[in-house]
C-alpha positions in Angstrom: 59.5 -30.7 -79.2 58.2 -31.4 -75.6 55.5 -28.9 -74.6 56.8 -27.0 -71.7 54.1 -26.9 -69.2 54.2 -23.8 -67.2 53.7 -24.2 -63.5 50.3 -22.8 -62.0 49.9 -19.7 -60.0 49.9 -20.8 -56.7 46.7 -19.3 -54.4 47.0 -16.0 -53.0 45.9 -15.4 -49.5 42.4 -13.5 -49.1 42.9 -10.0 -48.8 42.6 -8.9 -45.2 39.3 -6.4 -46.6 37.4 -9.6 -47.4 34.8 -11.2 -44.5 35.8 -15.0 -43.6 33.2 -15.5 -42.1 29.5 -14.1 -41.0 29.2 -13.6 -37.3 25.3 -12.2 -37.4 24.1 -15.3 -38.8 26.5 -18.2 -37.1 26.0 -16.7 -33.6 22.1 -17.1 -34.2 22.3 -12.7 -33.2 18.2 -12.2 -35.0 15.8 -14.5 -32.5 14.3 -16.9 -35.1 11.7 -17.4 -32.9 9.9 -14.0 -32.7 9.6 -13.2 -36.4 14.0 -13.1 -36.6 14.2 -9.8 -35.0 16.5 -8.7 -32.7 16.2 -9.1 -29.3 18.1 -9.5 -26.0 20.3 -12.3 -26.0 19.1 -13.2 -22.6 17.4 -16.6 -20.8 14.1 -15.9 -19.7 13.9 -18.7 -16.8 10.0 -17.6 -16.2 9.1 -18.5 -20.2 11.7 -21.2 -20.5 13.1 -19.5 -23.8 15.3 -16.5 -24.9 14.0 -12.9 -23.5 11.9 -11.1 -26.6 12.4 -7.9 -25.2 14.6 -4.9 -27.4 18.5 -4.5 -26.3 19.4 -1.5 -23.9 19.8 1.4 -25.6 22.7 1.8 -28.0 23.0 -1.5 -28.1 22.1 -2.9 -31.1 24.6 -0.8 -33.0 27.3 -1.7 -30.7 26.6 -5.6 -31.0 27.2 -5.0 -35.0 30.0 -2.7 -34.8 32.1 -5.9 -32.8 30.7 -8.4 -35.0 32.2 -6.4 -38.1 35.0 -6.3 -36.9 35.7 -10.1 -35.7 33.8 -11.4 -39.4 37.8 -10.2 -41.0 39.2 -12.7 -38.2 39.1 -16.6 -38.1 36.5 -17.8 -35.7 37.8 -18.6 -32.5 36.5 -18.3 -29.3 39.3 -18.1 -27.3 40.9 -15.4 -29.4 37.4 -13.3 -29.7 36.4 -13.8 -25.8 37.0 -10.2 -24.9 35.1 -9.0 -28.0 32.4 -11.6 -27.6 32.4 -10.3 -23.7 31.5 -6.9 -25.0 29.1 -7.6 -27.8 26.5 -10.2 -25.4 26.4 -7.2 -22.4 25.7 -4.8 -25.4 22.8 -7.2 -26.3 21.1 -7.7 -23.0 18.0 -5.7 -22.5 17.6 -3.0 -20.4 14.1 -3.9 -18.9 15.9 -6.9 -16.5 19.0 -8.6 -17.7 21.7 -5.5 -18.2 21.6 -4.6 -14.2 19.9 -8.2 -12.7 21.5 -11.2 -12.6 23.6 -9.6 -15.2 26.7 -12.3 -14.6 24.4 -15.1 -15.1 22.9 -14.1 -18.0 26.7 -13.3 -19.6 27.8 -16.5 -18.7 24.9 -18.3 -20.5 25.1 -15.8 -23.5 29.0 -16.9 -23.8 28.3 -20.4 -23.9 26.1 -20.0 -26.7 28.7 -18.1 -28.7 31.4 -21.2 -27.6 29.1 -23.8 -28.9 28.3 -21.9 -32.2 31.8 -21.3 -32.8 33.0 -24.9 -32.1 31.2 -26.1 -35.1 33.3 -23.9 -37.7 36.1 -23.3 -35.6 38.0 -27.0 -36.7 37.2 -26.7 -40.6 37.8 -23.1 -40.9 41.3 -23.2 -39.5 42.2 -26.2 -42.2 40.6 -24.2 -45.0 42.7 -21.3 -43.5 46.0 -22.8 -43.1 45.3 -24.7 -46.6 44.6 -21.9 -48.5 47.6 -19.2 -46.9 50.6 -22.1 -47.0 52.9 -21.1 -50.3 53.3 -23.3 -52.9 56.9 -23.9 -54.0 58.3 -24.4 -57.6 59.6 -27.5 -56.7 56.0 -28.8 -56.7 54.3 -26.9 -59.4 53.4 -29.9 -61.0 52.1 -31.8 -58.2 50.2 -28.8 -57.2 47.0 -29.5 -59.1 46.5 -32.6 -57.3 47.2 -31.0 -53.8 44.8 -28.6 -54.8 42.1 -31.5 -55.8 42.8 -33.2 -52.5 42.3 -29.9 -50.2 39.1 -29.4 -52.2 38.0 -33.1 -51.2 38.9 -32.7 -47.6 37.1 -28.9 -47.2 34.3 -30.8 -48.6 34.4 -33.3 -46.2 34.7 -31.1 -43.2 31.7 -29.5 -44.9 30.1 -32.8 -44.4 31.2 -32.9 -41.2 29.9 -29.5 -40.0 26.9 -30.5 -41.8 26.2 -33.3 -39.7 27.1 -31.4 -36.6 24.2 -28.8 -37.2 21.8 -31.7 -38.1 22.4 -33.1 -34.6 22.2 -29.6 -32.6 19.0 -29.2 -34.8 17.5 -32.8 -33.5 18.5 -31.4 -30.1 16.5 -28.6 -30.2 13.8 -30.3 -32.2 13.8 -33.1 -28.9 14.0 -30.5 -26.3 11.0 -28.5 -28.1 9.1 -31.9 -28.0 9.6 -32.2 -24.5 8.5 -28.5 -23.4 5.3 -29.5 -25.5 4.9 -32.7 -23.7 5.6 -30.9 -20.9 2.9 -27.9 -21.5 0.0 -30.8 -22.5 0.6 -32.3 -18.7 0.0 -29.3 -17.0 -2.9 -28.9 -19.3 -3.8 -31.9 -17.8 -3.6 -31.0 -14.7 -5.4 -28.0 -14.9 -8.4 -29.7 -16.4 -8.5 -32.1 -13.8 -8.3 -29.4 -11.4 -11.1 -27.3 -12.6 -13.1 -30.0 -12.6 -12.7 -31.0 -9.0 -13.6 -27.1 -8.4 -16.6 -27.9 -10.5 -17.7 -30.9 -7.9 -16.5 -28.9 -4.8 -18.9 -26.4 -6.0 -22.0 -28.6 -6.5 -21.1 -30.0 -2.7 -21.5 -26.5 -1.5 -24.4 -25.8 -2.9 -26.0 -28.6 -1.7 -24.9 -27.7 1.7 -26.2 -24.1 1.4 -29.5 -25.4 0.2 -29.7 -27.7 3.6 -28.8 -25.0 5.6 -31.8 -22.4 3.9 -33.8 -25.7 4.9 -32.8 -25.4 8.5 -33.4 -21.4 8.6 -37.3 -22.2 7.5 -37.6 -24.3 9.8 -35.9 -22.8 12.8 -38.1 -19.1 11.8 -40.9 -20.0 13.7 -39.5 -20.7 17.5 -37.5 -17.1 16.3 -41.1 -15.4 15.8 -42.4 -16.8 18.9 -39.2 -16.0 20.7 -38.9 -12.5 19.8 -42.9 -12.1 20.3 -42.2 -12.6 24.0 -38.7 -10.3 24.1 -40.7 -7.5 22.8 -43.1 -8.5 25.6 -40.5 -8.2 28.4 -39.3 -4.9 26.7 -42.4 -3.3 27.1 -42.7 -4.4 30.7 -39.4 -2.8 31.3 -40.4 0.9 29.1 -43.1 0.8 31.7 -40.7 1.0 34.6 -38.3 3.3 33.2 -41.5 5.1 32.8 -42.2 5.3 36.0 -38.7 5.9 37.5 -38.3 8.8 34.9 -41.4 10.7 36.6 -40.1 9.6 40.3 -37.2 11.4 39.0 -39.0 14.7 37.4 -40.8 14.7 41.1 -37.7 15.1 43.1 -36.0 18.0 41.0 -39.3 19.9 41.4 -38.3 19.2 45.1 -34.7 20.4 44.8 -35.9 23.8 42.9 -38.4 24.4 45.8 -35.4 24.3 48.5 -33.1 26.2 45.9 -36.1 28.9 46.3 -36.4 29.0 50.1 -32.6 29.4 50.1 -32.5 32.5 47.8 -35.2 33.8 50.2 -33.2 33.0 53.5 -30.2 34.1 51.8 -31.3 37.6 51.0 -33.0 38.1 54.4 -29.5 37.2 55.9 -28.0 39.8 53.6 -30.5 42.6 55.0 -29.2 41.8 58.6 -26.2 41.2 58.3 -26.0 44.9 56.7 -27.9 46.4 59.8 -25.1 44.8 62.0 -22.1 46.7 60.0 -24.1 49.7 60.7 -24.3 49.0 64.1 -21.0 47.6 64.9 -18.4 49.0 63.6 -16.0 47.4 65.3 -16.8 44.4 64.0 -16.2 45.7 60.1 -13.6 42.8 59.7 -15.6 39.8 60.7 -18.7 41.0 58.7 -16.2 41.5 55.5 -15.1 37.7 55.5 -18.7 36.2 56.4 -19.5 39.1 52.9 -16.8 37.3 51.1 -17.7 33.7 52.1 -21.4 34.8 51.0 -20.4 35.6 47.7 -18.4 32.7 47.5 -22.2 30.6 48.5 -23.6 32.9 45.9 -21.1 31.6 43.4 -21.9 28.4 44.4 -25.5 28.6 44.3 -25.4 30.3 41.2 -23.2 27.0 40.0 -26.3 24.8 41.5 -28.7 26.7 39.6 -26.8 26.7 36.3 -26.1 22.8 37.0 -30.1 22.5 37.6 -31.0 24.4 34.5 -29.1 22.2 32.6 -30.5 19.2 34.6 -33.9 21.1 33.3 -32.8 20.9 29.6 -31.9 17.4 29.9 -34.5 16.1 31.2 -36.9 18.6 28.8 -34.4 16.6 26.1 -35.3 13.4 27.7 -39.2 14.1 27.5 -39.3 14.7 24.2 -37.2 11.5 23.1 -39.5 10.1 25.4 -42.3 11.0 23.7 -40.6 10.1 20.7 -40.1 7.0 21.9 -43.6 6.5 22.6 -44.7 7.5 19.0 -42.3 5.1 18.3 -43.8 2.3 20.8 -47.3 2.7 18.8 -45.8 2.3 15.8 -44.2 -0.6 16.6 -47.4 -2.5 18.6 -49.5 -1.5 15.0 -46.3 -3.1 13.0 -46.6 -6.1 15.5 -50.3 -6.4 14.7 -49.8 -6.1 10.9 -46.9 -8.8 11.6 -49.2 -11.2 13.1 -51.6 -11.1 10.7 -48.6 -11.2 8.1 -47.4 -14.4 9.8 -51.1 -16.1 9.1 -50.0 -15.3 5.7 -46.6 -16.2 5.7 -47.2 -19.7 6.5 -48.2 -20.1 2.6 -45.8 -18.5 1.4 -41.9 -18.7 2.8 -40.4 -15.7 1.3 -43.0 -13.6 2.7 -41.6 -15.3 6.2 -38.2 -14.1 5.8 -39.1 -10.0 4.3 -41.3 -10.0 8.3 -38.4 -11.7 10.1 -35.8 -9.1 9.0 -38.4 -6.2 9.7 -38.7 -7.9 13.3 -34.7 -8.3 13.6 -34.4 -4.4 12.7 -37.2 -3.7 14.7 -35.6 -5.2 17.5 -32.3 -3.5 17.5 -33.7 0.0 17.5 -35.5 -0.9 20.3 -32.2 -2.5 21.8 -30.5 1.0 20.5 -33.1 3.3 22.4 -33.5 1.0 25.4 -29.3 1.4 26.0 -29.6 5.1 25.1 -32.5 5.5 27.8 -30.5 3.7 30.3 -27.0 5.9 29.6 -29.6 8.9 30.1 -31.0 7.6 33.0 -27.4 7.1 34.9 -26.5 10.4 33.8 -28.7 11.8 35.4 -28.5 9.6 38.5 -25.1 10.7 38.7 -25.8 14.5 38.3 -28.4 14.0 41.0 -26.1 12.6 43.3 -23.5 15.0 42.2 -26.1 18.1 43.1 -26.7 16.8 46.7 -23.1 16.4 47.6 -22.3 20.1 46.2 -25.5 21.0 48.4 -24.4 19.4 51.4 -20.6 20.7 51.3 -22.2 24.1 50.8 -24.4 24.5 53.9 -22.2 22.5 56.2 -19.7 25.7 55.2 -22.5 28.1 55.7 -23.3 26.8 58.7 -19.6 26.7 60.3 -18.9 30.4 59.1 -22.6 31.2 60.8 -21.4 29.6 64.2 -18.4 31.5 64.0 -19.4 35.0 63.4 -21.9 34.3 66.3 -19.2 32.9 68.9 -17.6 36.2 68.0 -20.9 38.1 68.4 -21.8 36.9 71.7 -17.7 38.0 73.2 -19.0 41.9 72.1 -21.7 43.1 74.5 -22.6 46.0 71.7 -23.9 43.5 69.6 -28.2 43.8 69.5 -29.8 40.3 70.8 -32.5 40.7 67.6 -29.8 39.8 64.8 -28.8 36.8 66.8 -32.0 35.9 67.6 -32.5 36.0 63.8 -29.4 34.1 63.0 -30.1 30.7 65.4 -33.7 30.8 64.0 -32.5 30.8 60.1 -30.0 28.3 61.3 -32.1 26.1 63.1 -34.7 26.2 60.7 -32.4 25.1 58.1 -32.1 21.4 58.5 -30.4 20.9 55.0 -32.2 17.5 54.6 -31.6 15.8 51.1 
């Protein structure tokens, strides 16, 4: 009797619980190149490789919640697009690429995913539609052979896939190589850089030292030259000197004439009281010459609180003065010990340099207390000037309201001849000279 061969089970199709395929792994999710963690699936264009920095937050768990989900489905990009969409904005970090340049850096991450998918889309859909096609009784005895020949051609597409990864890997091995070769010429570079800095450097110091050469030899005219300024200076203290006590001399003047004036001013006071006495019918007149006195009072008081202050200033001015001449002694024993410092200095140059600084500051307080002498001076040139004009104004008033009340005076026969008298001799004694 023939042995009747029972026809094999034909292949059930995979459960739709089991993974076909591992989406953390094929889309390269961990960075392999910083220690396989996971990091944002970014370009960073500054460091010329993928960004290091951790996913926004949330996203990790979002990236692995997608990729669950697509491992139950056959890779294909075009089918997964939306999802892939999702999971690469999930994994950008939240430092730069989620809100900056955020397109940019999608577009790149999805053409990652294409390319990784391409190389298992082709042999996974022939395992797939292999492995899911019925087998019919018919060919239940041809099946082991169909099976045997499927096995042979998965294998190959293995192969093929195989061959595929060795290339992309020679890729990135080359493009690696490159960045390297790249990295060593600006190495280069720098060195060659540094070391014109290095040469540029020992130019300058040359220069500097020539130029320190030059100073040495250009610090002699200097001491000589500054020897005679301070000469010329003193010459011109000396005048200031002697303008300064012209000066003095002619306020003592002005407070002399200040004093006659009180003295006139009250005896005018006393007579112009016996006239209201005498005429009353005259009380109006006399009132305005009262007021305009008060007003020349004010105005004298104004001169003498204006020459007070002159008085301070120039007490102010004395004692800088003095100061100044402390100062001057100081500086002529300094000049002496610098001369005999300069016999010295000619040994040694250092020494040379320490006296010419103490000369150079020397010179600028002199220059200092020369320019604050001066602005002194003016001021009170100006004050001067200022006082005479006030003095000037004043008595040409005085005067006027005097001629008045006596053109006034002499239309009233009742008026005594002795006040008048008085009057024109205060008036014509009074020649209000400057």
């Amino acid at each position: 009797m023939a042995a009747t061969l029972s026809p094999p089970t034909p292949p059930s199709t995979p459960p739709r619980n089991t993974k076909l395929w591992d989406p953390v792994s094929t889309l390269q999710i961990y960075n392999a190149d910083y220690y396989n963690k996971f990091t944002c699936l970014g370009y960073a264009e500054t460091q010329g490789r993928r960004c290091r920095l951790p996913p926004a937050q949330g996203g990790q768990p979002r990236v692995f919640e997608i990729l669950e989900k697509l491992a139950y489905r056959t890779p294909n990009f075009k089918q997964m697009e939306k999802e892939l969409g999702k999971a690469a904005h999930a994994g950008l970090c939240g430092r730069w690429h989620s809100w900056k340049d955020t397109e940019r850096q999608l577009r790149y991450v999805m053409r990652e995913f294409e390319t990784y998918l391409n190389l298992i889309d082709k042999p996974t859909q022939k395992r797939e539609t292999q492995v899911t096609t019925p087998i019919k009784e018919e060919d239940a005895v041809e099946a082991p052979t169909k099976i045997v020949n499927n096995v042979e051609a998965t294998v190959r597409n293995l192969k093929q896939t195989k061959d595929m990864l060795e290339a992309a890997l020679q890729k990135a091995i080359s493009q690696t190589a490159r960045q390297k070769e790249n990295f060593t010429c600006e190495l280069h570079k720098k060195d060659e850089m540094l070391k014109k800095q290095v040469q540029l450097e020992g130019e300058l110091m040359q220069q500097r030292l020539a130029i320190e050469r030059r100073k040495d030899e250009q610090h002699t005219a200097q001491l000589d030259a500054a020897k005679k300024a301070r000469q010329a200076e003193e010459r011109q203290r000396l005048a200031l000197e002697s303008k300064l006590q012209s000066q003095q001399d002619s306020l003592a003047k002005v407070q002399r004439c200040l004093g006659t004036e009180k003295e006139n001013s009250q005896k005018l006071q006393h007579d112009l009281k016996q006239q209201q006495t005498q005429n009353e019918s005259l009380q109006e007149d006399l009132r305005r010459t009262t007021e305009q006195k008060n007003e020349l009072r004010q105005r004298f008081e104004r001169e003498q609180e204006s020459s007070q202050r002159t008085q301070d200033t120039l007490a102010q001015q004395q004692a800088q003065h003095q100061s100044l001449r402390d100062a001057l002694r100081q500086e002529r024993k300094a000049l002496v010990k610098l001369t005999e410092d300069h016999k010295r200095e000619k040994e040694n140059a250092r020494g040379e340099r320490e006296a010419l600084q103490r000369l150079k500051e020397l010179r600028e307080r002199e220059q200092q207390e020369y320019h604050r002498l001066k602005g002194a001076f003016d001021s009170l040139q100006q004050n001067q000037h200022r006082l005479v004009k006030d003095r000037s104004r004043s008595h040409r008033e005085l005067r006027r309201t005097y001629q008045e009340s006596e053109a006034e005076q002499t239309s009233v026969d009742s008026v005594p001849t002795s006040n008048t008298s008085r009057v024109k001799q205060f008036l014509s004694s009074r020649s209000w000279k400057r």
